[in-house]
C-alpha positions in Angstrom: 39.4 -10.7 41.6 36.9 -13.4 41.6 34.4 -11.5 43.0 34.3 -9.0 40.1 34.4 -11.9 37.8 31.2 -12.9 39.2 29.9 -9.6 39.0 30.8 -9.0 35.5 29.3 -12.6 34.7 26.0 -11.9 36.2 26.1 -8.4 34.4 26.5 -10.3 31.3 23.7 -13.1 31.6 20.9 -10.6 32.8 21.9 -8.5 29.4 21.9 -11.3 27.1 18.3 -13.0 29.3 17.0 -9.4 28.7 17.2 -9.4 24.9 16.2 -12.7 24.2 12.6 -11.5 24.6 9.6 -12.3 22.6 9.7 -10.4 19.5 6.1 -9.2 17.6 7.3 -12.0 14.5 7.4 -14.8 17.0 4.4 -13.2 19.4 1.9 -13.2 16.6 2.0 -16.8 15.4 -0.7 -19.5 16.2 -4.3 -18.8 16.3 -6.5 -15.9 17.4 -10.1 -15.2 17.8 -11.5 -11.9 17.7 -13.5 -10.7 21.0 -16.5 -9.8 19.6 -20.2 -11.2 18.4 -18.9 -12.1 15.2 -16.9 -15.9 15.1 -13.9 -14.7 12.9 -10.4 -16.3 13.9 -6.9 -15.4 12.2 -4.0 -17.6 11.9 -0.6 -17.0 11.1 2.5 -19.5 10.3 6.1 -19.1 10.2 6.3 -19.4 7.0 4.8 -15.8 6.3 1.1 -17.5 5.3 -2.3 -16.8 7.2 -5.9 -18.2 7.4 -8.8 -15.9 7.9 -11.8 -17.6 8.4 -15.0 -15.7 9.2 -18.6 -17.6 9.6 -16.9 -20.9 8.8 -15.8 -20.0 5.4 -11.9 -20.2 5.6 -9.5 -17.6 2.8 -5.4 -18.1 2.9 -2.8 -15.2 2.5 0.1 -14.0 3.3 1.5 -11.7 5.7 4.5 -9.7 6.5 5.4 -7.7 9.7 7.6 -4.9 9.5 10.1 -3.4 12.2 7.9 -0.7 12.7 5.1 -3.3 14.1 2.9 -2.6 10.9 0.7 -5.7 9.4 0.5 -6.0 6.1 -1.7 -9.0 4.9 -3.0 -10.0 1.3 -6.1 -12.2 1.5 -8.2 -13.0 -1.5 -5.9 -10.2 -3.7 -6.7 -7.7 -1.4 -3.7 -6.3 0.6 -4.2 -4.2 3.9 -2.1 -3.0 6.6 -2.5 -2.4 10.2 -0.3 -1.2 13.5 -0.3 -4.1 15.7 0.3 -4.6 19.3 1.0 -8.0 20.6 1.5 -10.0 23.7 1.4 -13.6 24.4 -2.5 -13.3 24.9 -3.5 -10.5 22.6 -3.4 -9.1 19.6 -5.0 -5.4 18.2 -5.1 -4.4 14.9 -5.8 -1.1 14.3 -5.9 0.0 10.7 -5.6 4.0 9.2 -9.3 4.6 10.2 -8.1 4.0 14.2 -10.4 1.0 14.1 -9.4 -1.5 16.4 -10.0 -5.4 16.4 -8.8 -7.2 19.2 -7.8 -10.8 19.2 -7.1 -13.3 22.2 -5.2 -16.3 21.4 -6.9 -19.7 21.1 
């Protein structure tokens, strides 16, 4: 009997451990610079607000990720949304034109 106690014990913990992974809300917080020429970084907070700053000049927004791992930000009145695809590393945003940017974190 104890044996398939323990069993069903280490069953359980590896489920629960398993869905306690990172989700794409908590993934994408913190800052990110893109990998390219150009110095633009992104920032996002908790609180659903972001800073874009490109060239040194700095714009806040807001932001909002949906279940289907679509970005939509608002920066200067100007809303646009992108798929995303995040890691602990890296982050893509690829809008409806299949462009691409790709972030690392910072």
């Amino acid at each position: 009997m104890n044996s398939r106690l323990c069993i069903a014990l280490v069953a359980l913990v590896a489920l629960f451990l398993s869905a306690c992974g990172s989700s794409p809300q908590s993934l994408i917080l913190g800052k990110w610079e893109v990998e390219s020429a150009v110095k633009m970084t992104a920032e996002f907070n908790p609180d659903g607000t972001a800073k874009l700053t490109i060239f040194g000049q700095t714009v806040q927004g807001t932001y909002r990720l949906d279940a289907g791992n679509e970005l939509e930000w608002t920066v200067n009145g100007i809303t646009t949304k992108s798929k995303i695809n995040v890691t602990a590393t890296e982050l893509a945003l690829t809008d409806d034109a299949n462009r691409t940017i790709k972030y690392r974190r910072k």
